[in-house]
C-alpha positions as CSV (number, residue, x, y, z in Angstrom):
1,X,74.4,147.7,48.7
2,X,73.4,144.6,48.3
3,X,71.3,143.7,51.2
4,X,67.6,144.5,52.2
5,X,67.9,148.4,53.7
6,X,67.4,148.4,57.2
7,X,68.1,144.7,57.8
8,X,71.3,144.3,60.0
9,X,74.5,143.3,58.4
10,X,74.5,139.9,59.8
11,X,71.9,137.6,60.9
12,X,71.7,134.7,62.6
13,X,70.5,131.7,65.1
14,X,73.4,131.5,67.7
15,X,72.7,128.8,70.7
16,X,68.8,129.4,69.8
17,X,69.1,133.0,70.0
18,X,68.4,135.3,67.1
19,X,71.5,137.4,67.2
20,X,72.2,140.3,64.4
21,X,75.1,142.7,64.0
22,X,75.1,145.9,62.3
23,X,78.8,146.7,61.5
24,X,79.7,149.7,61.6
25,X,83.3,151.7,60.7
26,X,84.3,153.6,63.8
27,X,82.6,156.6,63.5
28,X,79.3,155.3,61.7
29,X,76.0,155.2,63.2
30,X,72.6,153.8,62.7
31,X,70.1,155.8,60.1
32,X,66.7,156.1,61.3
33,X,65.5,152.7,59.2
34,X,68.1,150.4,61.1
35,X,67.6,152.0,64.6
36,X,63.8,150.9,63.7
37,X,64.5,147.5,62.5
38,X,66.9,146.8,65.8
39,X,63.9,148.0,68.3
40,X,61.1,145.5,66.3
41,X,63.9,142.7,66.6
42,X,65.0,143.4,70.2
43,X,60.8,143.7,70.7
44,X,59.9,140.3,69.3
45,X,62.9,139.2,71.4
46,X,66.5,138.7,69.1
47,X,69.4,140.9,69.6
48,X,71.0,143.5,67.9
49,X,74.5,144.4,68.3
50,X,76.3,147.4,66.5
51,X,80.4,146.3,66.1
52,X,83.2,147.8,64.4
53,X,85.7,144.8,64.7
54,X,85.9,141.1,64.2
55,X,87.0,140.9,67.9
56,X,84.0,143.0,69.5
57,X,82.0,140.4,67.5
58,X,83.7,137.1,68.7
59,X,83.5,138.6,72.0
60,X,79.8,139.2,71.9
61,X,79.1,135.8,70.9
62,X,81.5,134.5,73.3
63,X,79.2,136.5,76.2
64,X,76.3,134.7,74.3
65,X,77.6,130.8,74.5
66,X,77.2,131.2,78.7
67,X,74.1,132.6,78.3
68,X,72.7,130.3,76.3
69,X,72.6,127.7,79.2
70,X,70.7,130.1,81.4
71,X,67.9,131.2,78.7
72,X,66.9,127.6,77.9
73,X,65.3,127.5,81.8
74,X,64.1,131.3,82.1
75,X,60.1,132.2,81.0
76,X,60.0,134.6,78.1
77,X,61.0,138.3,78.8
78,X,59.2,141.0,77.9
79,X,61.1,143.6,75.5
80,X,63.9,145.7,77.2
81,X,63.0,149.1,78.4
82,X,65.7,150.2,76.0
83,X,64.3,148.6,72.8
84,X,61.0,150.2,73.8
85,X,63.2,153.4,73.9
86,X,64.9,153.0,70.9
87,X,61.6,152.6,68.9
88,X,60.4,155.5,70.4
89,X,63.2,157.5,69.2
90,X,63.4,156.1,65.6
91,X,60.0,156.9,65.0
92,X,60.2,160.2,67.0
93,X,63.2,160.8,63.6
94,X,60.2,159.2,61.0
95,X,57.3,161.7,62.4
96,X,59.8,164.7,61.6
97,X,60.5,163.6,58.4
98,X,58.1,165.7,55.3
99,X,55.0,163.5,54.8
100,X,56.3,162.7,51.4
101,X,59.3,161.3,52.5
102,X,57.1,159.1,55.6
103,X,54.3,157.9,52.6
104,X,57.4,156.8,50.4
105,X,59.1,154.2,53.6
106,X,55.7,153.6,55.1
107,X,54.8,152.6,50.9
108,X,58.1,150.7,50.7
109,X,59.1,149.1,53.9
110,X,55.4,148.9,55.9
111,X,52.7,148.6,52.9
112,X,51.2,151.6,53.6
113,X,50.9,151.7,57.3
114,X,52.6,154.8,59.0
115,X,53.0,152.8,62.8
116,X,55.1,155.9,63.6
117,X,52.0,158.2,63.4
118,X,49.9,155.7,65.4
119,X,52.4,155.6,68.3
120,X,52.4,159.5,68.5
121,X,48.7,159.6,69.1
122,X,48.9,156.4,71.5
């Protein structure tokens, strides 16, 4: 490992557009951290794409070149109902995790804030 934990595997600005992939082999998933990280990017308005091949990626940013022309005209958005859900569900996973385990990320990746445990009681 050799990256930050949670951070996709590749980031970057494509056409003004802060793009990220996670890639993934074809039967990996997202742990709870990632799934977290994706929602907060998606929420302050980059994307996140999970890929498992060079050609799903080049496709992607293929999709993204045409868009491009149509963002640079359109007001901000406000954060995909899915991101929202996303979120939801990553820190639904954090909540049921033993507090010990939630202080140690919460110490680690959020310097000592547990937003997870805010959103429940929102």
């Amino acid at each position: 490992m050799y990256g930050t934990a949670g951070l996709p595997d590749i980031v970057c600005c494509h056409g003004g557009l802060f793009v990220c992939f996670e890639v993934k082999a074809p039967a990996g998933r997202a742990t709870a951290l990632q799934e977290l990280t994706h929602a907060r990017i998606c929420k302050a308005g980059g994307r996140v794409y999970v890929v498992r091949s060079l050609r799903e990626a080049e496709s992607i940013l293929d999709d993204l070149r045409g868009w491009r022309a149509v963002r640079a005209s359109a007001p901000p958005r406000r954060p995909a109902e899915s991101a929202r859900r996303s979120l939801e569900a990553a820190y639904a996973r954090l909540r049921s995790l033993p507090a010990e385990e939630q202080r140690c990320i919460a110490e680690t990746y959020y310097k000592g804030e547990m937003p997870w445990a805010l959103e429940a009681g929102a």
